[in-house]
SEPATI-583883 format. One record per residue (C-alpha): y, x, z; residue number from 1. Coordinates in pm, 1 decimal. Example, Ala and Ser with C-alpha at 12.3 -4.5 7.8 and 13.67 -1.06 7.14 Angstrom:
c2: -450.0&c1: 1230.0&c3: 780.0&i: 1
c2: -106.0&c1: 1367.0&c3: 714.0&i: 2
//
This chain:
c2: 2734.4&c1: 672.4&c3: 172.6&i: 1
c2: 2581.1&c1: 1049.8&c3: 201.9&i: 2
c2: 2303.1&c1: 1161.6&c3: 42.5&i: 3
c2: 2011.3&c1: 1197.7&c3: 228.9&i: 4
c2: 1878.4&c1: 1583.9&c3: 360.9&i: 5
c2: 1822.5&c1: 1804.3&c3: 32.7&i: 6
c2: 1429.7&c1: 1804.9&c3: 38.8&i: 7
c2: 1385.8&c1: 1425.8&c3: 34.2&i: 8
c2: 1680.5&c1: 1360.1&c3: -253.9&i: 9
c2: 1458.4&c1: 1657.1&c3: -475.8&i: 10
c2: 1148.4&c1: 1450.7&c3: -384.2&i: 11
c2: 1291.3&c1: 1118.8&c3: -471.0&i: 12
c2: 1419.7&c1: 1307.5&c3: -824.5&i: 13
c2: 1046.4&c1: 1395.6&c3: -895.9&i: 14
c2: 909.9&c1: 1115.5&c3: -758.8&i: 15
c2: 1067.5&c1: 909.8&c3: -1066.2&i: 16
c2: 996.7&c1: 1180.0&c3: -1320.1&i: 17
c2: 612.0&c1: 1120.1&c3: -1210.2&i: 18
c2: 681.7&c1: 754.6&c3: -1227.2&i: 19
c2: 797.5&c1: 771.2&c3: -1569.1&i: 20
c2: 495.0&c1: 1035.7&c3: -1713.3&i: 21
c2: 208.0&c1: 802.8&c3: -1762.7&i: 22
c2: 446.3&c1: 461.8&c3: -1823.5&i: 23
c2: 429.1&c1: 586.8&c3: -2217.6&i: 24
c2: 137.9&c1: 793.5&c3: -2267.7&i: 25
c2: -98.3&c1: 514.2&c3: -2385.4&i: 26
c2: 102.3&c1: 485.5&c3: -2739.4&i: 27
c2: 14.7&c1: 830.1&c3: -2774.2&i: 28
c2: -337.3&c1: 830.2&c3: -2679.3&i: 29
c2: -460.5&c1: 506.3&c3: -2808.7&i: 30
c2: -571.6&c1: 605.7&c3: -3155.5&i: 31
c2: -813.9&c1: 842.5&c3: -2982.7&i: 32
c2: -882.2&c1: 587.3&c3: -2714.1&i: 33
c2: -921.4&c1: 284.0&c3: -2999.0&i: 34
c2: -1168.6&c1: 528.3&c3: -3168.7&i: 35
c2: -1372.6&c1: 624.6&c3: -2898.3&i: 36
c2: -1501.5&c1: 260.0&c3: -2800.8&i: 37
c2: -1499.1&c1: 149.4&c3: -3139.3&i: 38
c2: -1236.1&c1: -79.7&c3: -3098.2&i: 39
c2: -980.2&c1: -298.8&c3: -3290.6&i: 40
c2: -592.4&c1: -257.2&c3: -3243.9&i: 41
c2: -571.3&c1: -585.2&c3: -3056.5&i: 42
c2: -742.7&c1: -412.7&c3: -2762.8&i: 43
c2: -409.5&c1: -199.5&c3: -2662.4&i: 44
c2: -294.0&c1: -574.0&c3: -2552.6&i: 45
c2: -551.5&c1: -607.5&c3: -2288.0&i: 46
c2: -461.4&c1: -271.1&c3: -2147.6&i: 47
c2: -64.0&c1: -330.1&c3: -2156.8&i: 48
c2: -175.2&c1: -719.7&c3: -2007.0&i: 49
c2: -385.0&c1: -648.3&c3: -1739.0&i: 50
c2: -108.5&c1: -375.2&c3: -1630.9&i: 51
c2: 205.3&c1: -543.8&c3: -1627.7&i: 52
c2: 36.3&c1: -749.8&c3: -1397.4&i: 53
c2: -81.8&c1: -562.2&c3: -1154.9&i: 54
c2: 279.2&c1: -357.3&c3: -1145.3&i: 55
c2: 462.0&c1: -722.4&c3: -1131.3&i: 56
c2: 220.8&c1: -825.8&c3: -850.3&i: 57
c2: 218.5&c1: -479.8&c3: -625.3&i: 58
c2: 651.1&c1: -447.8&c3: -690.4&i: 59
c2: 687.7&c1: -852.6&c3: -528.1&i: 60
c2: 493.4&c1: -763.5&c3: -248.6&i: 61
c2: 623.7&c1: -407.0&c3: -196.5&i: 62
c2: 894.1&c1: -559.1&c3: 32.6&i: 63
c2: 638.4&c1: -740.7&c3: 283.2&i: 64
c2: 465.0&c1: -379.8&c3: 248.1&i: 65
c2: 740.3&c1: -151.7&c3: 322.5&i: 66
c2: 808.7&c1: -369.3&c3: 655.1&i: 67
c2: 453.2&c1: -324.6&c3: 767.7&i: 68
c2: 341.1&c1: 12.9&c3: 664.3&i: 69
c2: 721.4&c1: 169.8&c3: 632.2&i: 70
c2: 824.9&c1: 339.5&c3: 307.9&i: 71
c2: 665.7&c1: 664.1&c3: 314.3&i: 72
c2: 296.0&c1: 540.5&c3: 363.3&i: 73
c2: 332.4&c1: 305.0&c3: 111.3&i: 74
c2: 489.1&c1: 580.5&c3: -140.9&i: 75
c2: 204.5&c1: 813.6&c3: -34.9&i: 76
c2: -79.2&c1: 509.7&c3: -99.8&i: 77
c2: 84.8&c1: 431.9&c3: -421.2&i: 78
c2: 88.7&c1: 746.0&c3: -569.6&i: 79
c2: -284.9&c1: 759.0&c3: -477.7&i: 80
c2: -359.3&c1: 444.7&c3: -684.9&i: 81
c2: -233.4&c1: 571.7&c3: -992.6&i: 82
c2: -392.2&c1: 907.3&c3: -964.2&i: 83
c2: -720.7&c1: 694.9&c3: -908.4&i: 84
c2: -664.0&c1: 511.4&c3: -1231.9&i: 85
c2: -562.7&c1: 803.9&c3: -1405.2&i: 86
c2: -900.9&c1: 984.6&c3: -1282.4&i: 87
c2: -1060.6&c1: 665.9&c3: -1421.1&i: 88
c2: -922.6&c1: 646.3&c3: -1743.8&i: 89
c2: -1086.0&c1: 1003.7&c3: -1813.9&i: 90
c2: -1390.6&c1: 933.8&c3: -1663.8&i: 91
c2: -1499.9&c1: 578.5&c3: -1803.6&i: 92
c2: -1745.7&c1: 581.3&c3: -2070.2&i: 93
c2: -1698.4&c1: 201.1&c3: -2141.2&i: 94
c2: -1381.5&c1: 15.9&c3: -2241.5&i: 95
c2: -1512.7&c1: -209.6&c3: -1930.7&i: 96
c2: -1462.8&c1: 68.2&c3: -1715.0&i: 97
c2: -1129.7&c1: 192.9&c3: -1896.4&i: 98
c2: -949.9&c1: -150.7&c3: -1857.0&i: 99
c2: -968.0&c1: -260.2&c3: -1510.9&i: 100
c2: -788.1&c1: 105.2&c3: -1430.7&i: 101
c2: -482.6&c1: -3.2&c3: -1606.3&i: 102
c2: -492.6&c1: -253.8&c3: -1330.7&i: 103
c2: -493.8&c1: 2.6&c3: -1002.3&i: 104
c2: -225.3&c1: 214.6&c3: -1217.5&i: 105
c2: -18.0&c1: -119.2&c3: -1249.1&i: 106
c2: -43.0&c1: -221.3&c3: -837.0&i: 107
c2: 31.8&c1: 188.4&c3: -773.2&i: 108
c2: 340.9&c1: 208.1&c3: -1030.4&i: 109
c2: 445.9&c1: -87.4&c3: -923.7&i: 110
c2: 469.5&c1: -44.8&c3: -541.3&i: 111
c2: 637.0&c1: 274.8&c3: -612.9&i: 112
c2: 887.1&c1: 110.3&c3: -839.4&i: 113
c2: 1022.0&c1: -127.6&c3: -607.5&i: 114
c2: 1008.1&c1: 88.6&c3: -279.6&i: 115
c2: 1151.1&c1: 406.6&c3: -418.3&i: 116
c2: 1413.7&c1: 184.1&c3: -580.0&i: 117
c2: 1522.5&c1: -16.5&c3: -224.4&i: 118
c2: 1477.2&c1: 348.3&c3: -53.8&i: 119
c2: 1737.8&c1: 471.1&c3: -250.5&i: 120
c2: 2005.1&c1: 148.4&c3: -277.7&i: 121
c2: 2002.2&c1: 206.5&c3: 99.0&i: 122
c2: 2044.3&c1: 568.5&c3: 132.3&i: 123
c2: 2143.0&c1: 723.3&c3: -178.1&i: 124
c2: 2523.0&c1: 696.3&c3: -362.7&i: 125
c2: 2491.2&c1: 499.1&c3: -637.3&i: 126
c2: 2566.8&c1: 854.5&c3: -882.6&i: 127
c2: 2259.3&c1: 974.3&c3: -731.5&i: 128
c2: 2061.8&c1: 662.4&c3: -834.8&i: 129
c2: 2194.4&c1: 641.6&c3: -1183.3&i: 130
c2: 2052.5&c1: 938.5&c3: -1241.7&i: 131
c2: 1699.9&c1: 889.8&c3: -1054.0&i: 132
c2: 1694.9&c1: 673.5&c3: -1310.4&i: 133
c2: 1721.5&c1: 928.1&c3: -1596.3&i: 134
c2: 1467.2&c1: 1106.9&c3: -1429.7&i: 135
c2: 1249.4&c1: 839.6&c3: -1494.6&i: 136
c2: 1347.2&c1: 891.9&c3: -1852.6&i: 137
c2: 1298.8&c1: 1243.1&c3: -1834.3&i: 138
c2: 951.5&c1: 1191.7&c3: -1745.7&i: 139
c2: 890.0&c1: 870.7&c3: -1967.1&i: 140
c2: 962.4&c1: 1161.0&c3: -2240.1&i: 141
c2: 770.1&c1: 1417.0&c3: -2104.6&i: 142
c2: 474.1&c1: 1243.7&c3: -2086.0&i: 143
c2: 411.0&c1: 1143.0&c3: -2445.5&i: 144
c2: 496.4&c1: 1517.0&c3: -2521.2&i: 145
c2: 211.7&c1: 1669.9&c3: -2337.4&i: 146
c2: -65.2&c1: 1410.6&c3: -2443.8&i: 147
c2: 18.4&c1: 1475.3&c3: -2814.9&i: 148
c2: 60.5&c1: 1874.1&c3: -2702.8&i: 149
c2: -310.8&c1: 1823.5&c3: -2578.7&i: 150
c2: -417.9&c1: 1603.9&c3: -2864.9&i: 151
c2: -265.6&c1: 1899.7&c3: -3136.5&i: 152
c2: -487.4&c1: 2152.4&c3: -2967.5&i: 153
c2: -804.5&c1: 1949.9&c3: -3040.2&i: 154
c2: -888.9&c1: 1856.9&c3: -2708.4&i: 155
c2: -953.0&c1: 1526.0&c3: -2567.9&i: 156
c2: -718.7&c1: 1259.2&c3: -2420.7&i: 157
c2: -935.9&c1: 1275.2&c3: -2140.2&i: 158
c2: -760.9&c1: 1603.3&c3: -2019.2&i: 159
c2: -440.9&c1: 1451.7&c3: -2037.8&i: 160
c2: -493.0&c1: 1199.4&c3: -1813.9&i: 161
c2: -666.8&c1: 1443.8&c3: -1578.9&i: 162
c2: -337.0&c1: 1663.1&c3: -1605.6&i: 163
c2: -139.1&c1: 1331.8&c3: -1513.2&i: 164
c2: -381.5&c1: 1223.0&c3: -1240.0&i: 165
c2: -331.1&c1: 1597.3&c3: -1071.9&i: 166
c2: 55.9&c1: 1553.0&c3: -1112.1&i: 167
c2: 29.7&c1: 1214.5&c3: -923.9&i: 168
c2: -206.5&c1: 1333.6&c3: -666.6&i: 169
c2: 33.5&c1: 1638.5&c3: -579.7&i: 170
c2: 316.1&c1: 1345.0&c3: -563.1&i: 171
c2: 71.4&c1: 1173.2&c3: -320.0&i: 172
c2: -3.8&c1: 1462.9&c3: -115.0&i: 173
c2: 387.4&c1: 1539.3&c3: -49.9&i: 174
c2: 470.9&c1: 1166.2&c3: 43.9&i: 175
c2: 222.2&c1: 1215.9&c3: 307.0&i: 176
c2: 344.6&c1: 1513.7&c3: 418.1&i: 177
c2: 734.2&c1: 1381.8&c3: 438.0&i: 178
c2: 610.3&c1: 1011.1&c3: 547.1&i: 179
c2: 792.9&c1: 1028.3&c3: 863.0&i: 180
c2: 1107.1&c1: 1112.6&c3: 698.6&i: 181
c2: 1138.2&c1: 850.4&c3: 448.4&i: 182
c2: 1031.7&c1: 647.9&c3: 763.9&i: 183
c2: 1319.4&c1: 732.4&c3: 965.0&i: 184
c2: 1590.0&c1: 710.6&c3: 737.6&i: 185
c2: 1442.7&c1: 350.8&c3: 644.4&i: 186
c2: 1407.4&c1: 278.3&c3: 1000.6&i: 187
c2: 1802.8&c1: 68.9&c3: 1068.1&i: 188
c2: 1719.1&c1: -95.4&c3: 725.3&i: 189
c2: 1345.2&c1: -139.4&c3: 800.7&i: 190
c2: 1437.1&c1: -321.0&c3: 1133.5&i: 191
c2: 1652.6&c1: -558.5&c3: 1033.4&i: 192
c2: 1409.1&c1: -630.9&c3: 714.0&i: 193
c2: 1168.3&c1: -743.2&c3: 988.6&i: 194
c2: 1370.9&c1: -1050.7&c3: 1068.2&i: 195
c2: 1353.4&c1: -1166.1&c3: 677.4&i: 196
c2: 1071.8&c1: -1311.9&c3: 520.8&i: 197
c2: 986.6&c1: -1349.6&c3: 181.1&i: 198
c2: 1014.9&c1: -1724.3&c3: 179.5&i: 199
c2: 1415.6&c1: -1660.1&c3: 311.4&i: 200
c2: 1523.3&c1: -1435.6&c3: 30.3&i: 201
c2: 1370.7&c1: -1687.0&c3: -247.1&i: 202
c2: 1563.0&c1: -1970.3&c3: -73.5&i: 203
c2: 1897.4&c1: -1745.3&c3: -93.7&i: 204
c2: 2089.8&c1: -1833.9&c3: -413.8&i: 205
c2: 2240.2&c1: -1477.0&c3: -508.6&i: 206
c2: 1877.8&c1: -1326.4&c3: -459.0&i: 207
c2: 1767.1&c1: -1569.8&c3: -765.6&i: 208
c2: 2072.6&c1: -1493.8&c3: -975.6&i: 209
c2: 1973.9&c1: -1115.9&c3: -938.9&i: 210
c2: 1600.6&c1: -1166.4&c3: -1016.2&i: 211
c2: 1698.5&c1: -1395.9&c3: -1370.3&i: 212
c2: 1976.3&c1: -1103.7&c3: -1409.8&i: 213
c2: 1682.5&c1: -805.9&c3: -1367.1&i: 214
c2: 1440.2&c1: -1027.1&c3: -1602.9&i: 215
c2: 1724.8&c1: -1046.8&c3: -1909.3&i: 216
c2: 1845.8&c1: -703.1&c3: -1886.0&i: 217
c2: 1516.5&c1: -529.1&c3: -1939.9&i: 218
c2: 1393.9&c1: -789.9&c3: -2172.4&i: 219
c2: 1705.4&c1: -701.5&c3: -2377.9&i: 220
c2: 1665.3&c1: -349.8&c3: -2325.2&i: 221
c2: 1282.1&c1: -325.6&c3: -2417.2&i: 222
c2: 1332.3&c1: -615.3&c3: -2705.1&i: 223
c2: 1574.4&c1: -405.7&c3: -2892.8&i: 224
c2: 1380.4&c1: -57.5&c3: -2810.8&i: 225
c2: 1088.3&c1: -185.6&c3: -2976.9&i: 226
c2: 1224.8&c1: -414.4&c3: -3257.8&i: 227
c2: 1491.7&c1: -174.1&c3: -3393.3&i: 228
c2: 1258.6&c1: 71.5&c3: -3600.3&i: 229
c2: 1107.0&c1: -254.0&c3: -3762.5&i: 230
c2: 1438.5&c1: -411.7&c3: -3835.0&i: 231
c2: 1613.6&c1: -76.8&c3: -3927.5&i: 232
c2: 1285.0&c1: -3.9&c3: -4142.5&i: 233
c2: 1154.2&c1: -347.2&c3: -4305.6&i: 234
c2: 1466.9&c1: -541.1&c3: -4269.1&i: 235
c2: 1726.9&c1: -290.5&c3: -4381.6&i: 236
c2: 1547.7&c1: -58.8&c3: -4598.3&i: 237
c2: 1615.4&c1: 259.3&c3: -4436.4&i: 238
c2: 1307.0&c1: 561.7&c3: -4492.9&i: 239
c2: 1083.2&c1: 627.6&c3: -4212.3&i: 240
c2: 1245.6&c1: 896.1&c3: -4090.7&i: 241
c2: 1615.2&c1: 763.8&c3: -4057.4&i: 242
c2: 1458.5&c1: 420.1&c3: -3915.8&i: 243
c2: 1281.9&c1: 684.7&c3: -3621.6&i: 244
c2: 1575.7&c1: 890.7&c3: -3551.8&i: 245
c2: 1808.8&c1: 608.7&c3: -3494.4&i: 246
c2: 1563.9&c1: 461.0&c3: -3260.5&i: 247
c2: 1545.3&c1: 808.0&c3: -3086.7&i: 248
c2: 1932.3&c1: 791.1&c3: -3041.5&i: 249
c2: 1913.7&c1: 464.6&c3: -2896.4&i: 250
c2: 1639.6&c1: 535.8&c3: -2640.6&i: 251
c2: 1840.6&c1: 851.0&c3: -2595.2&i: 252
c2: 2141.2&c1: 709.5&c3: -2529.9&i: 253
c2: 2006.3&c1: 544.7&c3: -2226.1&i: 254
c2: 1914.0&c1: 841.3&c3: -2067.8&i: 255
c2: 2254.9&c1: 1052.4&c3: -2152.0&i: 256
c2: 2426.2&c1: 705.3&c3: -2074.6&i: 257
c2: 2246.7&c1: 733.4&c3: -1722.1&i: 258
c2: 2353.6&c1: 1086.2&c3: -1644.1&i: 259
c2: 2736.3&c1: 1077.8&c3: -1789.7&i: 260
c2: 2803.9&c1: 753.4&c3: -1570.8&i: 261
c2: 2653.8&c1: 879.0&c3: -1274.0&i: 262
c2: 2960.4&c1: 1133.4&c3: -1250.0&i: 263
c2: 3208.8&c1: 866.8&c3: -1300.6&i: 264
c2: 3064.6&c1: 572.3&c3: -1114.2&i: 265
c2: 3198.9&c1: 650.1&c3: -825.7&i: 266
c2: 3547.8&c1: 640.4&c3: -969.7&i: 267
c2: 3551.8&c1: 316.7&c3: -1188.5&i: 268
c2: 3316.7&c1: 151.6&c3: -850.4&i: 269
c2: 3019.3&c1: 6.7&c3: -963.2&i: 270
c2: 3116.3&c1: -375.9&c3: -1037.3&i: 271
c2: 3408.3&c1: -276.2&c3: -1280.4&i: 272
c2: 3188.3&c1: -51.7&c3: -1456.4&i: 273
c2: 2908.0&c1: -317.1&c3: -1470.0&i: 274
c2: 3134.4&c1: -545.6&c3: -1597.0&i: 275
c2: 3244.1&c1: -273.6&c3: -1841.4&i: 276
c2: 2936.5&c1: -194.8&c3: -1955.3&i: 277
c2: 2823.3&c1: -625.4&c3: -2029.5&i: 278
c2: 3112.3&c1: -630.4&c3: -2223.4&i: 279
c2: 3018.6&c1: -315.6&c3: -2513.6&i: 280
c2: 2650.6&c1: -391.7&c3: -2434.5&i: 281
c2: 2821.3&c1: -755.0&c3: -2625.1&i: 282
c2: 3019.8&c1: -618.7&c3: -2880.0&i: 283
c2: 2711.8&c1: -301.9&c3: -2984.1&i: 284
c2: 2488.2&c1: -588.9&c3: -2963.2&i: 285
c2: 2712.2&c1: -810.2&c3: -3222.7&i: 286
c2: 2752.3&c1: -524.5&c3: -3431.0&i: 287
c2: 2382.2&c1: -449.5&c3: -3475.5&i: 288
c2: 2355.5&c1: -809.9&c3: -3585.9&i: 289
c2: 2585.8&c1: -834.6&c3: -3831.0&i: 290
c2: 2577.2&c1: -497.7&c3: -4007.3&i: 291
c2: 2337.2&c1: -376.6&c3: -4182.2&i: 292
c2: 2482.8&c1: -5.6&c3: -4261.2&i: 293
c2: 2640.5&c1: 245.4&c3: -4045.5&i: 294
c2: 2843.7&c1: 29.4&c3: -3797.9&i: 295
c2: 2547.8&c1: -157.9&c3: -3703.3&i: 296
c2: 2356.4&c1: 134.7&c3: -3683.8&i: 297
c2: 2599.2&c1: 277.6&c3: -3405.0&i: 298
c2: 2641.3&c1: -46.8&c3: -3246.0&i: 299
c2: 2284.4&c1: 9.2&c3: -3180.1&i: 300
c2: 2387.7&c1: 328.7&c3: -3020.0&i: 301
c2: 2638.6&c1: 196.4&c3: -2809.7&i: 302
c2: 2442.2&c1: -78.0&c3: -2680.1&i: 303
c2: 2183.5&c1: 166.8&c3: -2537.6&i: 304
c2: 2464.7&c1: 368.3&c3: -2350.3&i: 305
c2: 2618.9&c1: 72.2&c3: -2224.4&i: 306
c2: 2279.0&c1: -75.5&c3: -2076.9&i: 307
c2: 2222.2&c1: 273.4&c3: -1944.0&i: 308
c2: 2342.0&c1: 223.7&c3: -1595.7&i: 309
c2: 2283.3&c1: -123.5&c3: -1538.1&i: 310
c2: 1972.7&c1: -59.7&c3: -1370.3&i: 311
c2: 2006.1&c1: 158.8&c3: -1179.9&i: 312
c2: 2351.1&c1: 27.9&c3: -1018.3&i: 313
c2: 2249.3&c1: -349.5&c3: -996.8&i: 314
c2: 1969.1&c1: -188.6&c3: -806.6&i: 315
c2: 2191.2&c1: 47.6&c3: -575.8&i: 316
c2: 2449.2&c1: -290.8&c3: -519.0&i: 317
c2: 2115.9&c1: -516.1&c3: -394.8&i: 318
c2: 2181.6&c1: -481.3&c3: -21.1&i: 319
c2: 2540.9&c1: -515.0&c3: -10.8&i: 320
c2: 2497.4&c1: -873.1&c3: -234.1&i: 321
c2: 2231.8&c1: -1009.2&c3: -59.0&i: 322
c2: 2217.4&c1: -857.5&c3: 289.4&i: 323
c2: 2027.0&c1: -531.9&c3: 416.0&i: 324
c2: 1785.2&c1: -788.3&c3: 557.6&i: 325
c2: 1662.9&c1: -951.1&c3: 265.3&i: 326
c2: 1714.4&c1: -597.6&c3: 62.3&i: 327
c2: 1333.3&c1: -491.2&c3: 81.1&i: 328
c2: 1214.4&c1: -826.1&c3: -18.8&i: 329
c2: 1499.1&c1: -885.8&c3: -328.8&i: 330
c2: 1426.3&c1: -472.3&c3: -456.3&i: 331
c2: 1096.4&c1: -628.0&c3: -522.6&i: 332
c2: 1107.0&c1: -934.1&c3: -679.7&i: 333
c2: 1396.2&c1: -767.8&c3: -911.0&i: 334
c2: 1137.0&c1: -513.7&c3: -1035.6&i: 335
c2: 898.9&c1: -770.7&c3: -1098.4&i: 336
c2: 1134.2&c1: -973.4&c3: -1282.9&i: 337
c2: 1246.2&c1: -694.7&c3: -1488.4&i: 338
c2: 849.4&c1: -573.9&c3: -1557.8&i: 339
c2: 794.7&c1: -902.8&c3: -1679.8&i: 340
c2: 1138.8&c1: -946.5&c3: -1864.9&i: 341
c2: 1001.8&c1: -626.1&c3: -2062.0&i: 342
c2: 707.2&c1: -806.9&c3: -2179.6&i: 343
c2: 850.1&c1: -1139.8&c3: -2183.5&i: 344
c2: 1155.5&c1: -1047.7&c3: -2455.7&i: 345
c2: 1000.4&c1: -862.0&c3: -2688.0&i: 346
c2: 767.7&c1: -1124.9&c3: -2723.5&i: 347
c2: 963.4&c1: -1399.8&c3: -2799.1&i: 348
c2: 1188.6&c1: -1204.7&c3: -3049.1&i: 349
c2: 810.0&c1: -1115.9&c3: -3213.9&i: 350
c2: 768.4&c1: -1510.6&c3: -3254.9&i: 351
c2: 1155.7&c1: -1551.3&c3: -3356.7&i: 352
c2: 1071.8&c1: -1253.3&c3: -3631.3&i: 353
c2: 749.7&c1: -1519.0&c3: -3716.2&i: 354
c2: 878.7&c1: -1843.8&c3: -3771.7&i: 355
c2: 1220.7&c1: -1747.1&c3: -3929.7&i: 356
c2: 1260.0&c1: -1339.8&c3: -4035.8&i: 357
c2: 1315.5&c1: -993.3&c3: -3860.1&i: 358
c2: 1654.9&c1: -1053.5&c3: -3936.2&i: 359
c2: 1682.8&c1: -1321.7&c3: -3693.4&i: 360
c2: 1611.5&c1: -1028.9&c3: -3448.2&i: 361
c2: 1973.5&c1: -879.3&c3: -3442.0&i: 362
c2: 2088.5&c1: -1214.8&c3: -3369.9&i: 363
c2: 1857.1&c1: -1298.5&c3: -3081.7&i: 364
c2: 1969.5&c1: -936.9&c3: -2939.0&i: 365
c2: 2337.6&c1: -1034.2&c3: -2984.9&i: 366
c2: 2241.2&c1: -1365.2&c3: -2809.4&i: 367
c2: 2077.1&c1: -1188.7&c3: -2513.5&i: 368
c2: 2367.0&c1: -1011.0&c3: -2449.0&i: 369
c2: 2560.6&c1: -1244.7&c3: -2424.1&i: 370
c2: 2355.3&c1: -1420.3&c3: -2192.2&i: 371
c2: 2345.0&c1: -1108.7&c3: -1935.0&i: 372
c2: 2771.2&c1: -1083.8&c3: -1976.7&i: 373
c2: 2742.5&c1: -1429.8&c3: -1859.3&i: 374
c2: 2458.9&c1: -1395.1&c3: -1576.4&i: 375
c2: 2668.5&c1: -1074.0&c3: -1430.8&i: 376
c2: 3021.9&c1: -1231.2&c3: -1420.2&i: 377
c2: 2824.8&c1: -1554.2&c3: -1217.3&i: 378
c2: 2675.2&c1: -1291.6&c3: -982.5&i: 379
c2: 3019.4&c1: -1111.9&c3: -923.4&i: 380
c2: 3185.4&c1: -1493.9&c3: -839.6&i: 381
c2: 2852.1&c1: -1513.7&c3: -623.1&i: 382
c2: 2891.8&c1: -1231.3&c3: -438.6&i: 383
c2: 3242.8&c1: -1180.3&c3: -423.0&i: 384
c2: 3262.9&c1: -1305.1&c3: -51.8&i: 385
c2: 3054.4&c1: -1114.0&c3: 103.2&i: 386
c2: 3072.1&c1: -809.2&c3: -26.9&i: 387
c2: 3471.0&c1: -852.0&c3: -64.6&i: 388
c2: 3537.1&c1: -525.5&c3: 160.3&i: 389
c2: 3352.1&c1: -294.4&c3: -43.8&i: 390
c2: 3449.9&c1: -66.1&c3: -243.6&i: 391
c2: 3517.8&c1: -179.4&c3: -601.9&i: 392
//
């Protein structure tokens, strides 16, 4: 597969860096947000709620979308939305006005999500989307850096939302511009997608084992991301600091995982270096559960740079294991799945962490991972006979 004309592979490169800058901000400015409407810190969960919804609801119908209005339009719509709800968290002056906005910035990030994502499994190398995805880390990073830049210098959250909301809008503007482009490279894929519906791809069999398969990997990724400081700090006595910077390195990890892979993916082929990367995703996750010093603390390591290209390549394999023609419809349910895997997980190890102790946590992880080995090697025995002439 070659990459598509230079202009559109830059745009697709920002495009996730925007997608990532305002997915992590609200950590940052809630204290300032909390304080301004006089509320408790319960209220961050209505804002987090009300959002994953709107981003799992706008990414499972991005694939009816994308058939109707074509790829670009909806990019360029998208993009809109969030700058909206950006523009609307600094302008509300209620916290009835600031919540439904998390909403509209849910549908947006969501629609983008799952169209960029089946835009590039059919038209980018999988490299190239392994390290999209690091983009997206890039800018997940970036974003929490300028709010607390702009909170330092004594000024308002407000601005930094407006600074996000202007970031979006310029991403909005150039997916307008381009929309014919992004059209007519989705065009082949777009045509066939026509003669799938919805209803098809949720009565195909390997489309269901990808969805489960999107909803445990980023529940195990986002469990462990934001257990470990709590574990590594309560649990294991380590100081504030250490417990931070090992949590750093494993968030890290992901995103050097992401770009290191994407120059040997090609080599391994994707399924052997999936199945490479269940396997120490297994044994990191084991070791974080039953060490408590050093080796656990690296296990911890090593199971965020062996998740590190599962995303992105499970996503860039989607047309080849269920067909091109249910591709636009399975992209999207597999980013809902994983949005609400990412809520989901963490949740249940919280209530784990409840009823027994945060050690329990390591195990759970451990137990996770073990579950996704499992849910990949059924997926390769799934797909093995129709995608038997590709490249391995």
């Amino acid at each position: 597969m070659k990459a598509p004309p230079l202009p559109l592979l830059a745009l697709s490169y920002l495009a996730f860096i925007s997608l990532g800058l305002p997915d992590t901000v609200i950590g940052v400015a809630w204290p300032s947000i909390r304080d301004r409407f006089g509320l408790s810190q319960a209220g961050l969960g209505a804002v987090l709620t009300v959002g994953v919804v709107g981003y799992a609801v706008s990414s499972v119908l991005a694939g009816r979308i994308v058939v109707r209005l074509g790829v670009g339009r909806l990019l360029a719509v998208s993009s809109g939305f969030v700058a909206v709800g950006l523009c609307g968290y600094a302008s509300a002056s209620r916290w009835a006005q600031f919540v439904p906005m998390a909403t509209v910035i849910g549908l947006g990030s969501g629609a983008i999500d799952a169209s960029l994502n089946g835009w590039a499994a059919r038209h980018i190398p999988v490299r190239h989307v392994n390290w999209l995805h690091a983009c997206w880390s890039v800018g997940a990073t970036a974003g929490p850096a300028m709010m607390t830049a702009v909170l330092a210098h004594g000024v308002s959250y407000q601005v930094g939302y407006l600074l996000l909301a202007c970031a979006l809008g310029a991403m909005a503007l150039a997916f307008a511009v381009t929309r014919r482009a992004w059209e007519d490279d989705g065009a082949a894929a777009g045509a066939g997608a026509v003669h799938a519906s919805a209803e098809e791809a949720l009565r195909t069999g390997r489309v269901w084992l990808q969805i489960i398969l999107f909803f445990v990997y980023t529940g195990l990724e986002a469990g462990t991301g934001q257990w470990c400081f709590t574990v590594l700090r309560e649990a294991r006595g380590l100081d504030i600091e250490a417990a931070g910077a090992w949590t750093a390195a494993y968030w890290g990890s992901i995103l050097g995982g992401r770009v290191v892979l994407g120059f040997v993916v090609d080599r391994l082929g994707p399924d052997r270096l999936l199945r490479g990367a269940t396997l120490t995703a297994l044994a990191g996750a084991v070791l974080f559960a039953s060490s408590g010093g050093a080796l656990g603390r690296l296990g911890l390591v090593l199971l965020g740079a062996s998740l590190a290209p599962m995303f992105p390549t499970l996503m860039s394999r989607t047309p080849d294991r269920v067909g091109h023609h249910l591709a636009p419809h399975a992209v999207g349910f597999q980013v809902g799945a994983a949005t609400l895997g990412s809520a989901a997980v963490p949740s249940l190890f919280g209530l784990l962490a409840a009823a027994t102790d945060l050690r329990a946590i390591g195990a759970a992880v451990a137990a996770v991972a073990m579950v996704l080995l499992a849910l990949h090697e059924a997926l390769l025995a799934a797909t093995r006979p129709v995608d038997a002439a590709s490249p391995r």
